[in-house]
N, C-alpha and C positions, 0 to 999 in steps of 0.2 A: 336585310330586304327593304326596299326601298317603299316607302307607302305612296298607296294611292293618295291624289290632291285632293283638299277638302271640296274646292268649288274648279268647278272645270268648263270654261268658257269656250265655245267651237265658233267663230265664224259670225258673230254676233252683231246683226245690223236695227238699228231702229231708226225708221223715217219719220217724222210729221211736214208731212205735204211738200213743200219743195228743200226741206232740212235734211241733211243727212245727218245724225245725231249720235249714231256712232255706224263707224265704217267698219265691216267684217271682221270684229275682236278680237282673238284668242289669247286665251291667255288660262294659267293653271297655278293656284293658291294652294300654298303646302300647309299641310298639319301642321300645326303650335307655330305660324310664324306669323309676324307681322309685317304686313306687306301694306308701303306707303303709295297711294296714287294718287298722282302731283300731274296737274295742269292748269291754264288759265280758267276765269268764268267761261263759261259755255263749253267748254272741249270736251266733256259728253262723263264728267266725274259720276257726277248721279242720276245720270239715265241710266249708266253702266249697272251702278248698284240696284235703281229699282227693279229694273230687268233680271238681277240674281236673287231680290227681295221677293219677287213674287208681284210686287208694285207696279212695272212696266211692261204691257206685253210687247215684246220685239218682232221688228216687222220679218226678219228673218235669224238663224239660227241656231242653237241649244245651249243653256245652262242646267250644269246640273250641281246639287250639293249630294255631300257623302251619298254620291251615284243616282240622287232622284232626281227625277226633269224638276223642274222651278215652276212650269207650266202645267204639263200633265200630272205631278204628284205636288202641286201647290198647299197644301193641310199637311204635308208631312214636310217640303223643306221651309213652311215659315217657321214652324218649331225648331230647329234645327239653328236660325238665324236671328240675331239681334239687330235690332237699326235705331242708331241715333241718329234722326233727319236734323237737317239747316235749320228747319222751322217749330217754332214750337209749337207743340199739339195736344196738348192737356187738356180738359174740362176746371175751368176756373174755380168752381163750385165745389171742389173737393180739398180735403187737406192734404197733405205731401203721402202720409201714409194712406190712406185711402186711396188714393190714385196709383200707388205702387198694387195693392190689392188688386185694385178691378185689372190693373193692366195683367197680373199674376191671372185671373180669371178666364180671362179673355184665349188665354193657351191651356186651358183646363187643372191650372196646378193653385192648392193652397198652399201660400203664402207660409210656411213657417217663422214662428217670433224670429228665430237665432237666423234664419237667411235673413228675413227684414233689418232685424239689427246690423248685419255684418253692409247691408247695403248703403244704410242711413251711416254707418259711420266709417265708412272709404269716399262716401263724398260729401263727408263734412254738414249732414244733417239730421243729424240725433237735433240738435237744438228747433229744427225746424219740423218736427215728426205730426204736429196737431196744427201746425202752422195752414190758413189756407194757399190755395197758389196760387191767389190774385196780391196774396201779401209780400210776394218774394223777388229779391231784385231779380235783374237777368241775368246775372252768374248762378244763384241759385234755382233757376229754371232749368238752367243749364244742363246741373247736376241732376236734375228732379227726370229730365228728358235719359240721360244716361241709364240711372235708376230703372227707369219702364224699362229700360232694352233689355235688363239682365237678369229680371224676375225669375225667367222661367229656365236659368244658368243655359245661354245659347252655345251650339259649339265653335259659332261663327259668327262675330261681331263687325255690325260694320258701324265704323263712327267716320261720319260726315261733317266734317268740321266741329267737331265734340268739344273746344276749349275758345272759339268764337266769343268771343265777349265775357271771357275770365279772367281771373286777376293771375296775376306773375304766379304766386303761391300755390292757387288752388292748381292753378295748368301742371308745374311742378306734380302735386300730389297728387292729379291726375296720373300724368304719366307713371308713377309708381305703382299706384293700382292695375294701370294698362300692364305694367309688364306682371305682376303676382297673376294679373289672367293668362297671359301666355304660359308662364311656369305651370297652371296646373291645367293645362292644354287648349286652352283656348284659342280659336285663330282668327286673328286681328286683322282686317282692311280699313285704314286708315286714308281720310282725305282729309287735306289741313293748305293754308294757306302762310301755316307759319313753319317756314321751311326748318328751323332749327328744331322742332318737334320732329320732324321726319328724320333730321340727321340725328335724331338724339333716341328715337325708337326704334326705327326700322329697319328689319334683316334684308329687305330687298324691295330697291323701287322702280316702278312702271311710271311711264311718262307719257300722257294723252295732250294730243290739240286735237282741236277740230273734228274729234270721231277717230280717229287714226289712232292706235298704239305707236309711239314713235320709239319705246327700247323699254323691256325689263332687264333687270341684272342687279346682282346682288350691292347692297348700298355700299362696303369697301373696294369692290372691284371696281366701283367706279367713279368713284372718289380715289382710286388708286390711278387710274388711265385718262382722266377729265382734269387732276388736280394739277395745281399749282403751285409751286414755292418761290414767292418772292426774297428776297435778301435785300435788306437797306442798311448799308454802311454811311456813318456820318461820320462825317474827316474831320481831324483834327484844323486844317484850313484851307479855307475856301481854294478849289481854282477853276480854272477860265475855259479849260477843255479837257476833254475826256480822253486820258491816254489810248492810243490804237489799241493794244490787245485787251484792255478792257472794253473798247467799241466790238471788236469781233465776239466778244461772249455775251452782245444784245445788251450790255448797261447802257444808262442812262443816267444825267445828269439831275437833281432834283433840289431844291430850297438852293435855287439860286449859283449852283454849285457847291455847295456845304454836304450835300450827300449825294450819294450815287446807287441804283436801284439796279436789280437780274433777279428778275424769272423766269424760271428752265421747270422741266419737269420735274414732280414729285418725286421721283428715283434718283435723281442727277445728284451728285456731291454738289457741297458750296465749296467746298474745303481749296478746290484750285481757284476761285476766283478770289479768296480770301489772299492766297500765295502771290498770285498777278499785282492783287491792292499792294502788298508790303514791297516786291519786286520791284512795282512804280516809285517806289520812297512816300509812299502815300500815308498821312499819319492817320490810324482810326480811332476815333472819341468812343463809338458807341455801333453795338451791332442790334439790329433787329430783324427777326424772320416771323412772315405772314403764310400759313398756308391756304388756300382754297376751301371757302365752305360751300354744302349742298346748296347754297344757295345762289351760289354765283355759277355753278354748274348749269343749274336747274334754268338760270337767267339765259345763259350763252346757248343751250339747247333749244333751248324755245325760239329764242334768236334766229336759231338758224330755221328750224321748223317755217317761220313767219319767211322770210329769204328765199325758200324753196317754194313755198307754195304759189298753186296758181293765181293769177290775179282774178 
């Protein structure tokens, strides 16, 4: 039986004053997944979110989490939800653990030592537990912001550019703790500007400009049907043009004529352009194959997005 969505977006518009900040939404977030949403600045990432946080009121619409309006039943879906914002928002004046507390308060749950623990050290700050937060880099903020979202164990995480000014490593360990939260159900909405975080998390991505949803779908479907396989063969020696039936399968000459470049779709064999090269008496030194990342996808989408819109 198929379950209902955790968060369920109808038609969702929010205006300030001659903006339209997002254009009539919809869209629906499944139980235990992680769902990446990728667009430029301003194309309406976290309006979108504060509008399902409780944080934005929308000029028109409905959001609802596990079936309660976001609006009308505001005190039961903020429980429900965690939010790591862009911005940091702590009280300087406390220590790391103290701050985890009040934020634990603040949703009416104490704090147990073994949750504290288990929080302070998936993000790397047992060492920082009495530390204050005006003592702490901005990676360590970082983490301390995360921290607050998940006090009060949310069923529904949203992280807003959550790994923003982190180091290689911690981003890494990040992302392993993101997914131990999906494993024991947690369902993850991710916005990130570092696209290889999204190809590297996420079960399914939605793509916004300008207020408009421009496409959800699952991230290998479409990395399957957007991708690209290049092939670069480098010849043994140089020549001056590029045999005909090699021209009809879209190659290209490249370093001068020392190698020659085709890309066809991700489904296509290379295997007959390889038969073509030896066919020509062509000698090969060396083969290399490039496939398409999310993030060249994500480049070309937007691309067109900008091309269509009106002036």
């Amino acid at each position: 039986m198929t379950q209902p969505p955790v968060v369920q977006i109808d038609a969702l518009s929010k205006r300030y004053g001659d903006l339209l900040a997002l254009d009539s939404v919809s869209l629906e977030i499944r139980a235990g997944e992680i769902f990446a949403l990728l667009g430029p600045n301003g194309a309406g990432k976290t309006t979108l979110i504060g509008c399902i946080s409780g944080l934005v009121i929308p000029t028109s619409g409905r959001a609802t989490v596990m079936g309660w309006d976001t609006q009308r039943e505001y005190r039961k879906t903020r429980q429900l939800v965690g939010l790591v914002p862009q911005e940091i928002n702590f009280d300087p004046f406390f220590n790391v653990e103290e701050t985890l507390r009040i934020q634990a308060g603040y949703f009416g749950v104490r704090l147990e030592e073994s949750r504290l623990e288990e929080i302070l050290k998936a993000l790397d700050l047992e060492q920082k537990r009495r530390a204050g937060a005006r003592e702490l880099s901005g990676g360590m903020k970082r983490r301390l912001l995360i921290g607050k979202a998940l006090v009060h164990a949310p069923r529904v995480l949203f992280l807003d550019e959550p790994t923003a000014g982190v180091d290689v490593r911690l981003r890494r360990d990040l992302w392993s703790y993101v997914r131990r939260l999906r494993e024991r159900g947690t369902t993850i909405v991710l916005t990130t500007h570092y696209l290889e975080e999204a190809q590297e998390l996420a079960d399914r991505v939605g793509l916004i400009d300008r207020g408009k949803l421009l496409l959800v779908e699952e991230k290998s479907a479409l990395m399957e049907r957007l991708g690209r396989r290049t092939l670069r063969i480098r010849l043994s020696e140089r020549i001056d043009r590029l045999p005909g039936s090699l021209a009809e399968r879209g190659a290209v000459l490249r370093e001068g004529g020392r190698s020659l470049e085709v890309t066809q779709a991700k489904g296509e064999e290379l295997g007959p352009v390889l038969e073509l090269v030896l066919q020509e008496g062509l000698g090969v030194r060396d083969l290399e194959t490039r496939t398409t990342d999310l993030e060249e996808i994500y480049v070309g989408l937007i691309g067109a997005s900008a091309r269509e819109a009106p002036p």
